[in-house]
N, C-alpha and C positions, 0 to 999 in steps of 0.2 A: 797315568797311574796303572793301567788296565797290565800294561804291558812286563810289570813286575813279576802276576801272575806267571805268563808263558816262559819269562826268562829265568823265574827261579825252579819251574820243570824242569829246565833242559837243562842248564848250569848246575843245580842242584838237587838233583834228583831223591837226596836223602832227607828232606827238608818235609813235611807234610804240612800241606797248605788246607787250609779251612777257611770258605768264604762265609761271610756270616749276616744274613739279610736286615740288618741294623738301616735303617733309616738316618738321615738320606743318602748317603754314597754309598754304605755297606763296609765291613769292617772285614778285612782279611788276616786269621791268627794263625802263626806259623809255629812250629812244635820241630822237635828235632835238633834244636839250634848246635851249630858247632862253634866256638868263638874262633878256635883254631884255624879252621878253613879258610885260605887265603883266594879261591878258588876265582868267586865275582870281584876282585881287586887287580888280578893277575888277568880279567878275561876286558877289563873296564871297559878300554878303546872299543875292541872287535864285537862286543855286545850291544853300543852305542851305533856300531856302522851299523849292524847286522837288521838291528829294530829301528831304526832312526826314521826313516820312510814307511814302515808299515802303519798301515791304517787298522781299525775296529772293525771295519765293514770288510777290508777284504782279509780277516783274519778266522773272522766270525762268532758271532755271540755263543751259536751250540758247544762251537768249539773251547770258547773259553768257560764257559761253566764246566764242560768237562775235563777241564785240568784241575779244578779244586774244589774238594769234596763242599759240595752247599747245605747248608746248617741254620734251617728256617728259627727265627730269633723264638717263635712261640714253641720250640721242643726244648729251649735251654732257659726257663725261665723263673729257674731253683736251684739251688747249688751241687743239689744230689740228678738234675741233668745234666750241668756242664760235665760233673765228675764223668760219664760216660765217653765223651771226647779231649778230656783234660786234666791230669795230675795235679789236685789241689789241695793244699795244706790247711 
């Protein structure tokens, strides 16, 4: 699942990824959404060769936290926190 993370950077660069330290796997919320974009549909195959064999370790943890902004669960634990990183009605 790690691997969503790096593929929706590079494939989708318009997307803003928020990783969210929710216990216990961690919740990742995406914002941006396009429904329209046919983009990761059209990329399926070549983005399955492309990640299919990489590993975590030789990808690396610094590296993947810093593709999406982290969002410690105790700064959003109000509604008028989340409002700071999320459009809520």
């Amino acid at each position: 699942m790690w691997k969503l993370i790096p593929v929706l950077k590079q494939y989708r660069p318009d997307l803003n990824l928020f990783m969210i330290d929710a216990p216990p796997t961690g919740l990742l919320l995406i914002t941006n959404l396009n429904p329209g974009s046919k983009k990761l549909g059209d990329e399926y195959f070549s983005i399955v060769q492309e990640w299919r064999d990489i590993e975590l370790a030789s990808y690396g943890l610094d590296k993947l936290f810093s593709d999406a902004q982290l969002i410690p669960t105790s700064s959003i634990e109000r509604r008028e926190d989340m409002s700071r990183y999320f459009w809520i009605s």
